[in-house]
VODREN-938466 format. One line per field, with one value per residue (C-alpha): residue number from 1; x, y, z; residue in three letters. Coordinates in Angstrom, 1 decimal. Layout:
VODREN-938466
nr (NUM/...)
x (X/...)
y (Y/...)
z (Z/...)
rest (ALA/...)
***
This chain:
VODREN-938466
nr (1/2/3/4/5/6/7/8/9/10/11/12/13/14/15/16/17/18/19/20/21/22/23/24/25/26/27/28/29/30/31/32/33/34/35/36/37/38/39/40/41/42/43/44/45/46/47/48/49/50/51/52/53/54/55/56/57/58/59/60/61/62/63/64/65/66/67/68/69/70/71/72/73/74/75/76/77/78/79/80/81/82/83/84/85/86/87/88/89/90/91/92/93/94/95/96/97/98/99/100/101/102/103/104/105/106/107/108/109/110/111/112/113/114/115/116/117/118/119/120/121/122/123/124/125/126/127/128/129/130/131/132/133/134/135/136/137/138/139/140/141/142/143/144/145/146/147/148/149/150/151/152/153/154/155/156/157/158/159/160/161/162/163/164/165/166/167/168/169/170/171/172/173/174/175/176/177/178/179/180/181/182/183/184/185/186/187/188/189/190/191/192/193/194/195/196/197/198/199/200/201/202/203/204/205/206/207/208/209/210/211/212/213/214/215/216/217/218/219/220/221/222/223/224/225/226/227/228/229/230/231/232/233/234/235/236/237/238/239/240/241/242/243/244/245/246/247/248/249/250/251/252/253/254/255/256/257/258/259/260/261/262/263/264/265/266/267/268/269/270/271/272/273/274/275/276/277/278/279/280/281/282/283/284/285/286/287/288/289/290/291/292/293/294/295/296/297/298/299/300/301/302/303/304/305/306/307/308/309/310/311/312/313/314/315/316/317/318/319/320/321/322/323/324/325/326/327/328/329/330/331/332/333/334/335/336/337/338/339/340/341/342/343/344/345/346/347/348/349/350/351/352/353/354/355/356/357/358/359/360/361/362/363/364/365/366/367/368/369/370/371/372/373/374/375/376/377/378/379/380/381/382/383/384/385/386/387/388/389/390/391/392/393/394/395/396/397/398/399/400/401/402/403/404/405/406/407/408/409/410/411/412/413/414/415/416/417/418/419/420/421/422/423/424/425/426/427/428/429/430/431/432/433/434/435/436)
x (0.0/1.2/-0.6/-0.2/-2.0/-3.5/-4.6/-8.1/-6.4/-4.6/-7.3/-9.1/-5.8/-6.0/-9.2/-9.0/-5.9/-7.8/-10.3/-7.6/-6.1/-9.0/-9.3/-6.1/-3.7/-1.1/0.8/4.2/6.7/8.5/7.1/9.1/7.6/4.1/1.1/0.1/0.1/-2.5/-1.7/-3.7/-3.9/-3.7/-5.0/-5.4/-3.1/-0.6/1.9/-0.2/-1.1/2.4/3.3/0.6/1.3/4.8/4.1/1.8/4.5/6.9/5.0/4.2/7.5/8.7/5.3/2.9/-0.1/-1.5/-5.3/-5.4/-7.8/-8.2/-8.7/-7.3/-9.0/-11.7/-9.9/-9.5/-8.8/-5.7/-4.5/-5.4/-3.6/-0.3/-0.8/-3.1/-2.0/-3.7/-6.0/-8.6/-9.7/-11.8/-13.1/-11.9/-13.9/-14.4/-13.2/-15.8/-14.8/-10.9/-11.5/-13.6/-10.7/-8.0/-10.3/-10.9/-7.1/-6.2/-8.9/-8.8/-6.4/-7.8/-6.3/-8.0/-7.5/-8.9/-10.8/-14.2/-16.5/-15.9/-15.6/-19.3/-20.2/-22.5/-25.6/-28.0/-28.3/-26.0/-22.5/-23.6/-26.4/-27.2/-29.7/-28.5/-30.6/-30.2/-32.3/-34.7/-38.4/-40.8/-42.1/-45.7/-49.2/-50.4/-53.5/-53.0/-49.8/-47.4/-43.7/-43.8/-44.8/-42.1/-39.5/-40.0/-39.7/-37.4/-33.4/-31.1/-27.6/-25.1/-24.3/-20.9/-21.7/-23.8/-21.4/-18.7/-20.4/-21.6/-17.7/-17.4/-20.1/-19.0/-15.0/-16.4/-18.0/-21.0/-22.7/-26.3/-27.2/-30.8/-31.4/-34.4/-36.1/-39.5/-39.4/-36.3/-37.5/-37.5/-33.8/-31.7/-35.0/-34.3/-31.2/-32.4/-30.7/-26.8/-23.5/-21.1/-17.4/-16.9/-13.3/-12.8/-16.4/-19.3/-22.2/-26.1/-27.5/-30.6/-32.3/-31.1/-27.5/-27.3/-28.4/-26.0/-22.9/-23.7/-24.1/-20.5/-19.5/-19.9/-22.8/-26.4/-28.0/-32.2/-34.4/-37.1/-40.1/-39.8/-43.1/-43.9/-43.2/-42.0/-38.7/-38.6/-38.3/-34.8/-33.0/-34.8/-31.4/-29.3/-31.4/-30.8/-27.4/-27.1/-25.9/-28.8/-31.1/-34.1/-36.7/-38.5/-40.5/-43.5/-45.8/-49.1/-51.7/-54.4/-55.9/-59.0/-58.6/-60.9/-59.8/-56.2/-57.6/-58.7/-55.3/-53.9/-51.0/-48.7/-49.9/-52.9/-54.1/-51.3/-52.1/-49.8/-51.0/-49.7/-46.7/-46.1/-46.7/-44.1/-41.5/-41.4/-41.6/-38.4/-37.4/-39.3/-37.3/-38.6/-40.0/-42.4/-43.4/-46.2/-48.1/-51.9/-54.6/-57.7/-61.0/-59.7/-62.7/-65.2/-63.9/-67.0/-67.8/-67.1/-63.7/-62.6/-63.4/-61.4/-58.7/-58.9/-59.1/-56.2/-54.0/-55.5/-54.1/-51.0/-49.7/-47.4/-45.0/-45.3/-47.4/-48.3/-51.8/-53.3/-56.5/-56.6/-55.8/-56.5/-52.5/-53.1/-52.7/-53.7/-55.5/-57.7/-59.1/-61.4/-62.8/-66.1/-67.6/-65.4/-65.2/-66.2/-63.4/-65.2/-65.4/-61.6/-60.4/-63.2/-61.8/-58.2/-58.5/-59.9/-57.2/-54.4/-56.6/-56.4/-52.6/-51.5/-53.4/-51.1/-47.6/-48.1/-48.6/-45.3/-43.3/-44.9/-42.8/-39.8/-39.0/-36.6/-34.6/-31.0/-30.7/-28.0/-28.3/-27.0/-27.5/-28.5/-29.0/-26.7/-26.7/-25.6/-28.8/-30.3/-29.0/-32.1/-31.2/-32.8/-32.5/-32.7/-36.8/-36.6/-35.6/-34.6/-37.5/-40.2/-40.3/-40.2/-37.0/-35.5/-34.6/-31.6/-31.1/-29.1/-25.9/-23.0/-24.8/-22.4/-20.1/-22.4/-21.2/-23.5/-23.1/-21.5/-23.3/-24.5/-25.9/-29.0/-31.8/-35.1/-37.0/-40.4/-42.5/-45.4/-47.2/-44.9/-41.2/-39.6/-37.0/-33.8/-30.4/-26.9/-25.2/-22.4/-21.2/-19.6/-17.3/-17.3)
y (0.0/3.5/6.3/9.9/13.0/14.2/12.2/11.3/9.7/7.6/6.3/5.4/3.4/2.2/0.8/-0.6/-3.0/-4.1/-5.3/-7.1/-8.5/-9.8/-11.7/-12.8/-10.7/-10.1/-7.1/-6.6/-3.9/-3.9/-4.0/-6.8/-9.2/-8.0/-9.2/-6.1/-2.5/0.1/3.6/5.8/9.3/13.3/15.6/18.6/20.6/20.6/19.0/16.2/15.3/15.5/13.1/10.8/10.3/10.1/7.1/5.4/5.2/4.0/1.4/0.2/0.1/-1.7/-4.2/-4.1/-4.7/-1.2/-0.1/3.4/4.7/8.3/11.8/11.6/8.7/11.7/12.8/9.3/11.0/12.4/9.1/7.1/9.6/9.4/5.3/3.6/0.3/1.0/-2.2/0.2/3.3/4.5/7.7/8.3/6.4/3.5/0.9/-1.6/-0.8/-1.1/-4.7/-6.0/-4.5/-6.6/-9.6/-9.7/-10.1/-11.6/-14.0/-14.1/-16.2/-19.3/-20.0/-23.1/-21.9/-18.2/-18.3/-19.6/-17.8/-18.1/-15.8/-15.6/-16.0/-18.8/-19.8/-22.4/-23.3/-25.3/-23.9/-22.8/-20.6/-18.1/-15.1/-11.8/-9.1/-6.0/-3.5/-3.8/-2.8/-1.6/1.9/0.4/0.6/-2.8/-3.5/-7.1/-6.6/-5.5/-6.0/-1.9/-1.8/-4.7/-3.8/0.1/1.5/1.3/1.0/0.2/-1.1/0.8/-0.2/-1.0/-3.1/-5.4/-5.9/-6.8/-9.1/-10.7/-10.9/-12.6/-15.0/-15.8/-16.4/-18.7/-20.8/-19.6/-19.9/-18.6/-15.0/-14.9/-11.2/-10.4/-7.6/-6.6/-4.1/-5.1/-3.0/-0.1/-0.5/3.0/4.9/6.2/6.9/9.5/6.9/8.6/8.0/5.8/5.3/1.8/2.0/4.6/5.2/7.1/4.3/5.6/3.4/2.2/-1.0/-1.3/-0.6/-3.3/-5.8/-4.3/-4.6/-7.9/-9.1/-8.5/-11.3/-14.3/-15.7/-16.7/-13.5/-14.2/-11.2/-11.7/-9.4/-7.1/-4.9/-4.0/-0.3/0.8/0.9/-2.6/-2.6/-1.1/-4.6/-6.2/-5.8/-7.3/-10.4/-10.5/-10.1/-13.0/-11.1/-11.5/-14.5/-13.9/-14.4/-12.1/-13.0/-10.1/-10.5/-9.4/-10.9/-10.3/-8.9/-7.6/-3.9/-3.4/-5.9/-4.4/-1.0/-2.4/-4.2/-1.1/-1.8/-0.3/0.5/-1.0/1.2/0.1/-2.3/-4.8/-7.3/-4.9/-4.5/-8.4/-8.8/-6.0/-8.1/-10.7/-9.2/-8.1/-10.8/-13.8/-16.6/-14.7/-16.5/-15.3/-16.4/-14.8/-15.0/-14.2/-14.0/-15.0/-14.5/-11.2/-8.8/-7.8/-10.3/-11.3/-13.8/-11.4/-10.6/-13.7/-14.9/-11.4/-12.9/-16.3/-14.4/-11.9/-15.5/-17.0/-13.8/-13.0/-17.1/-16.8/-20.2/-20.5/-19.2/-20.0/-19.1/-17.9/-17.6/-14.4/-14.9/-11.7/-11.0/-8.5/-5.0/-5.3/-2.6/-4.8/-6.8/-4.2/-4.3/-5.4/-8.5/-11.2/-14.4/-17.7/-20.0/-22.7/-20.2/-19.5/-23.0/-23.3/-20.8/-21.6/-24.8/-23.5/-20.6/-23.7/-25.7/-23.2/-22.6/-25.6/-26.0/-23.0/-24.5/-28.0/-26.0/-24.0/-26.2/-28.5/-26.0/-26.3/-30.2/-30.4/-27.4/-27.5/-25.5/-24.6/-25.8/-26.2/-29.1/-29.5/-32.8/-35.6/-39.5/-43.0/-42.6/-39.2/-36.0/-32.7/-29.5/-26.4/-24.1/-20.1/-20.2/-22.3/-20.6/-23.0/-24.5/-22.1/-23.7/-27.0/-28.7/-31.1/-34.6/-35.9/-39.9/-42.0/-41.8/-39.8/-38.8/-40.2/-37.5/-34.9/-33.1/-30.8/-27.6/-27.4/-26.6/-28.9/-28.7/-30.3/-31.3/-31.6/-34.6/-34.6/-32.7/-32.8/-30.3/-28.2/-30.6/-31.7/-34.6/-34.7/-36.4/-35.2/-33.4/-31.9/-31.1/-28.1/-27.1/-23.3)
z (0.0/-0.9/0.9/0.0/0.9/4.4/7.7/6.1/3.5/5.8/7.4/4.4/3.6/7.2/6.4/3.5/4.6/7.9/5.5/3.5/6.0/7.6/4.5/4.9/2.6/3.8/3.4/1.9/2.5/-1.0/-4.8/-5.6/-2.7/-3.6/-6.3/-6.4/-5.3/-4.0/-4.2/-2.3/-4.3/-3.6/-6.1/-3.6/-5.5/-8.1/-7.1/-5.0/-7.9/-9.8/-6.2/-7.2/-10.7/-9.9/-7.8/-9.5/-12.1/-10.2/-8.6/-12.5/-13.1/-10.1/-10.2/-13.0/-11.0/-9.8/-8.8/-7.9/-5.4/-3.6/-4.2/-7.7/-8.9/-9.4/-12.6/-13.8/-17.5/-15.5/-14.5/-17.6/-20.2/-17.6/-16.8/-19.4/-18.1/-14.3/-13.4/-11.8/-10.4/-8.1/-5.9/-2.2/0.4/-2.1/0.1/-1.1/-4.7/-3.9/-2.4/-5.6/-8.0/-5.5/-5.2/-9.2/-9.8/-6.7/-5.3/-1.4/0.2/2.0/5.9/7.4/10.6/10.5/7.4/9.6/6.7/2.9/0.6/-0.8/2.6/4.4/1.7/1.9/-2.1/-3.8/-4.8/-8.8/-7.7/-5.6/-4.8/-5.0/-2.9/-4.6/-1.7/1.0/1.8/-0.7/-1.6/-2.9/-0.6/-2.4/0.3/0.6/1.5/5.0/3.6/3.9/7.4/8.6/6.4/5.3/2.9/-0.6/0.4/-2.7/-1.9/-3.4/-7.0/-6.1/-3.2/-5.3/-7.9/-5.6/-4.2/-7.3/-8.2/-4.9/-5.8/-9.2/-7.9/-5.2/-8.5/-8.9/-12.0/-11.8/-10.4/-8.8/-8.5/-6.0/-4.0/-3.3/-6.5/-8.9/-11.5/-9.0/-7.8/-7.3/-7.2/-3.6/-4.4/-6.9/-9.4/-7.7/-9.9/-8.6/-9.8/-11.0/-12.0/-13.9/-15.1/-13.7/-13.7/-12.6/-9.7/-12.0/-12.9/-16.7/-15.4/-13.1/-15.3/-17.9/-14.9/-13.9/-17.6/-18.2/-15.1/-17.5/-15.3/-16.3/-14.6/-14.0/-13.4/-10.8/-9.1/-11.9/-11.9/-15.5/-15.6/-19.2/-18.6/-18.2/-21.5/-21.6/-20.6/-23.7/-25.9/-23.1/-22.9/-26.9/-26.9/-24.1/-21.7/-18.8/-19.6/-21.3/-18.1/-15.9/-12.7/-13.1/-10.6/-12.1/-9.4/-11.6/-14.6/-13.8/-13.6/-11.0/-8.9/-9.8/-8.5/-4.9/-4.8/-5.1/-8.1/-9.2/-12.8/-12.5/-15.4/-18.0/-20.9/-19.4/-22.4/-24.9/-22.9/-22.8/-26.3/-27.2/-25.1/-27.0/-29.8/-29.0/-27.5/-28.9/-26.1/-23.6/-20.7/-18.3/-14.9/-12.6/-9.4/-9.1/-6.6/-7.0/-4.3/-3.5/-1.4/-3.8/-6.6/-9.1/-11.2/-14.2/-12.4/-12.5/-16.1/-17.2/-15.4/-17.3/-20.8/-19.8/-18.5/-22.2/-24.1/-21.9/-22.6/-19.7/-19.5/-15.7/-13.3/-9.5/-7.6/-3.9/-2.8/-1.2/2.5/5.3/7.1/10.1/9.7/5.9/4.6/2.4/5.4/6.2/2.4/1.3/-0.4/0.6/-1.3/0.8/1.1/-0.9/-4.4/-3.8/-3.8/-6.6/-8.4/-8.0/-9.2/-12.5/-12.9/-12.9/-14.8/-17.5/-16.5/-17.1/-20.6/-21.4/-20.4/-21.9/-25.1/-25.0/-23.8/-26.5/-28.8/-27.3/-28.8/-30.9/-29.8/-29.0/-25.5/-22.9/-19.9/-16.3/-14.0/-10.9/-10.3/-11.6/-10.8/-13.2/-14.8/-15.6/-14.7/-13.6/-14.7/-16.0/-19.2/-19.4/-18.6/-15.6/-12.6/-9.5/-6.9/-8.5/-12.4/-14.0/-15.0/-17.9/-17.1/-19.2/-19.6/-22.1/-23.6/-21.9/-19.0/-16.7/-18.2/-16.6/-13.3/-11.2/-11.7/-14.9/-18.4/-21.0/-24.5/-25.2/-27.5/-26.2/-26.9/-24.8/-23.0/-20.2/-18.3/-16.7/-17.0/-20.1/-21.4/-23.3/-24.4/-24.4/-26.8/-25.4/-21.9/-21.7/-18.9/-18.9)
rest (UNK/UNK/UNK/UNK/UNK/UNK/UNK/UNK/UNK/UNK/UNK/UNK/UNK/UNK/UNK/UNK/UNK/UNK/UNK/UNK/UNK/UNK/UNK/UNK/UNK/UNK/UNK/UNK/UNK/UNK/UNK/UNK/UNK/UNK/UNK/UNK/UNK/UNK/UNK/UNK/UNK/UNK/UNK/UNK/UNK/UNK/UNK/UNK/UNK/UNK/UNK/UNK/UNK/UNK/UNK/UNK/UNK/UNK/UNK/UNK/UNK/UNK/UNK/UNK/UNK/UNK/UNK/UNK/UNK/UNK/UNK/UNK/UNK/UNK/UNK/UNK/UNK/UNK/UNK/UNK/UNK/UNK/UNK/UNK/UNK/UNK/UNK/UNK/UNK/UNK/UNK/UNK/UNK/UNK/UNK/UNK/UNK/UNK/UNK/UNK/UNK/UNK/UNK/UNK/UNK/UNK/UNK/UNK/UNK/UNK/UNK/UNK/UNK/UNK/UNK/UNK/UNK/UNK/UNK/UNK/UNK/UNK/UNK/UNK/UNK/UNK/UNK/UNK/UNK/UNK/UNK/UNK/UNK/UNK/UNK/UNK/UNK/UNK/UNK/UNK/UNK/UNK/UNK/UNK/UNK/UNK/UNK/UNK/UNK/UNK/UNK/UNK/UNK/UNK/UNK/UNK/UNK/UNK/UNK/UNK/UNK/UNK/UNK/UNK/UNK/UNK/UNK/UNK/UNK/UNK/UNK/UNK/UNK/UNK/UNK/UNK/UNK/UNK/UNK/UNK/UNK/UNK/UNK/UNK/UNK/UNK/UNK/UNK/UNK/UNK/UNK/UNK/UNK/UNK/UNK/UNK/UNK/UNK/UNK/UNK/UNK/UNK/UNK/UNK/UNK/UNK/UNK/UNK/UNK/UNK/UNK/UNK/UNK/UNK/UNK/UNK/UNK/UNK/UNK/UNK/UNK/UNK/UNK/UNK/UNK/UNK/UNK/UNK/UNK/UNK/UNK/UNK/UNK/UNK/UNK/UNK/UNK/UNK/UNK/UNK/UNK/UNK/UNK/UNK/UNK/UNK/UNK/UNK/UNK/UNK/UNK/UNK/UNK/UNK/UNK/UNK/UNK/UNK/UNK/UNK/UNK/UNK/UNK/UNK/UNK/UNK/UNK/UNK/UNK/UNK/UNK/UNK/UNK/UNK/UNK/UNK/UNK/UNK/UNK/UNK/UNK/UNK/UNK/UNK/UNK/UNK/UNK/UNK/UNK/UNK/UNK/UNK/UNK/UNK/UNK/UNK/UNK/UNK/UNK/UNK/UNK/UNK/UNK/UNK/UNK/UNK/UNK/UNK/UNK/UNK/UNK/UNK/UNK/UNK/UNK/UNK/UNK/UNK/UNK/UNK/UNK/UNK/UNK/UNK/UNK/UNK/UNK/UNK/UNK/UNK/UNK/UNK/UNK/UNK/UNK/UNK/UNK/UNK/UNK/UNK/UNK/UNK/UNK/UNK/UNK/UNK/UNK/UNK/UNK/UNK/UNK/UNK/UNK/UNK/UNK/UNK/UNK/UNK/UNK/UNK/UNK/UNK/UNK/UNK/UNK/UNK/UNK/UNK/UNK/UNK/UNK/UNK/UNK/UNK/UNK/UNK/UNK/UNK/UNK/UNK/UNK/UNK/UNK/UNK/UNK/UNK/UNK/UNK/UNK/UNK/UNK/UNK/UNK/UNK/UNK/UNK/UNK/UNK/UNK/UNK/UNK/UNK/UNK/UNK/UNK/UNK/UNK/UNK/UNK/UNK/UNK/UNK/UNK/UNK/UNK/UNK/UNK/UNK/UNK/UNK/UNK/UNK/UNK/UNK/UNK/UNK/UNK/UNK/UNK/UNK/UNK/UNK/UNK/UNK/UNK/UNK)
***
């Protein structure tokens, strides 16, 4: 570590090495012992920032590995015209940003004896997956719902917090990002959508930049609890350039707009038919999943069967149903016209009914493709994995049996063909396993 400039400085340097080196780094008192060198900048005044450059030169010179943090590192045109060949930049105070520019070239050191946590911390799914929680709370009044009143309101995580730790995930061998919050689609909206430095670029906190950031990790990246505001729309190109899978969890609850209203949705007044079919139209892979309620207070007959053409229309490939049940302290408790228990099951049963008419039928279409896929599951026999529209524990999955799948290995990809298909699963034999 090389810290220039004044005592705040310091500290931050101060800070950034106890986090190191309670990941174990160690720390090295000469370039030619070390990795890789931190230089703490100064760009105060002239020649702070003639100091700076000077020894971020040097330690070039001397090492080759450099990331550059500090009071310069808000000029990073200064730094990159000087020292083009700089691994990263970042702002002052970016200690989070510092650590996921070390741990990207320099993956944390294991000790058996005082590394008790690991680096992508403790998780309960299996090692190739994992969910990423990109904020807190919710900002929305839905009246079914309390999630505001237990958890507050909206609270994104800073961009670069997320990304860091999606790095971390992805070292650790992840290879599936699950990316959840109450409001996905609303991410960085408390924030006022604030700049952050990632490196030596000024990225806005936002929804479609996230996706976009995360994209570039070489990771299957799956969209969930995105409500369908219009700028959904903006990630559409990503998900056709491969770079986030095309799925998104959109939780639509129903499509009655007077039921809608009572429910108190966001948007409940946007076409959100015309919106789906613009999505794929877009992006014609796209896969959809939903969640509805049905026997909602004041819910009719005609309510309902507007809900089954909208479902008929919208031809969404999975979707999951609740009968409306009261939770204390929800607003729509005290609404009129609730449905009897017995209609609610009644009417559940005919909403999957209808559902799973709808998935047989596209996944019906889906035989005979070649797909990418990662498994999950793998024994002398068959192996259980899942393609780009199947999200884990939530969605169906593809059984693989015959030749070469003893070659399979959970948590690696495979190339497919699909050969079958039933209500909600579907079969398929080898092609090609692919270890990337």
């Amino acid at each position: 570590m090389v810290s220039l400039g004044c005592p705040k400085a310091l500290v931050d340097s101060e800070r950034i090495l106890t986090q190191l080196r309670a990941e174990g780094y160690a720390v090295s008192g000469s370039y030619e012992d070390a990795d890789l060198v931190v230089v703490n900048t100064c760009g105060f005044i002239d020649d702070a920032i003639h100091e700076s450059l000077d020894a971020i030169g040097e330690a070039l010179a001397q090492n080759g590995k450099v990331v550059v943090t500090g009071c310069l590192g808000a000029r990073p045109e200064t730094i990159r015209e000087r020292h083009p060949q700089v691994l990263g930049i970042t702002g002052a105070h970016a200690y989070e940003e510092v650590l996921g520019l070390v741990h990207a070239e320099l993956p944390k050191p294991h000790d058996p004896f005082m590394d008790l946590v690991p680096p992508q911390g403790i998780r309960l799914t299996p090692r190739h997956y994992a969910y990423l929680k990109i904020s807190e709370g919710c900002d929305h009044k839905c009246s079914f719902c309390i999630i505001p009143s237990m958890r507050g309101g909206l609270a994104s995580r800073p961009l670069s917090h997320v990304l860091n730790e999606a790095i971390r995930l992805r070292n650790a061998g992840v290879k599936e990002l699950l990316v959840i919050s109450q409001d996905t689609s609303a991410y960085g909206a408390d924030l006022r959508f604030k700049p952050e430095m990632l490196g030596s670029r000024e990225v806005r906190t936002g929804f479609y930049e996230l996706a976009r950031e995360l994209g570039e990790l070489g990771m299957w990246v799956r969209m969930h609890y995105v409500y369908p505001y219009p700028h959904v729309a903006d990630i559409l190109p990503l998900m056709a350039q491969g770079k986030i899978l095309p799925y998104l969890d959109v939780p639509f609850q129903h499509g009655s707009p007077r039921v809608l209203k009572a429910m108190r949705r966001p948007a409940h007044a946007e076409n959100t038919l015309a919106r789906i079919h613009s999505w794929r139209a877009q992006v014609p892979d796209l896969a959809i999943r939903s969640t509805f309620i049905v026997g909602f207070p004041g819910e009719t007959d005609e309510d309902f069967e507007i809900l089954l053409q909208w479902l008929a229309e919208a031809q969404l490939d999975r979707v999951g149903c609740f009968t409306y049940s009261p939770v204390v302290g929800a607003a729509a408790n005290e609404l009129p016209g609730h449905v009897p228990d017995e209609l609610k099951l009644e009417r559940q049963a005919r909403f999957m009914e209808a559902a799973a008419t709808i998935s047989a039928q596209r996944l019906k279409l889906r035989v005979g493709r070649r797909l990418r896929v990662l498994i999950d599951e793998q024994s002398a026999r068959k192996a259980v994995a899942r393609s780009y529209a199947e999200a884990p524990e939530i969605d169906g999955s593809i059984l693989i049996a015959g030749r070469g799948v003893t070659k399979l290995v959970a948590g690696e990809f495979a190339d497919v063909e699909i050969t079958g298909a039933d209500t909600y699963d579907l079969t398929a034999k080898l092609v090609s396993s692919v270890r990337a």
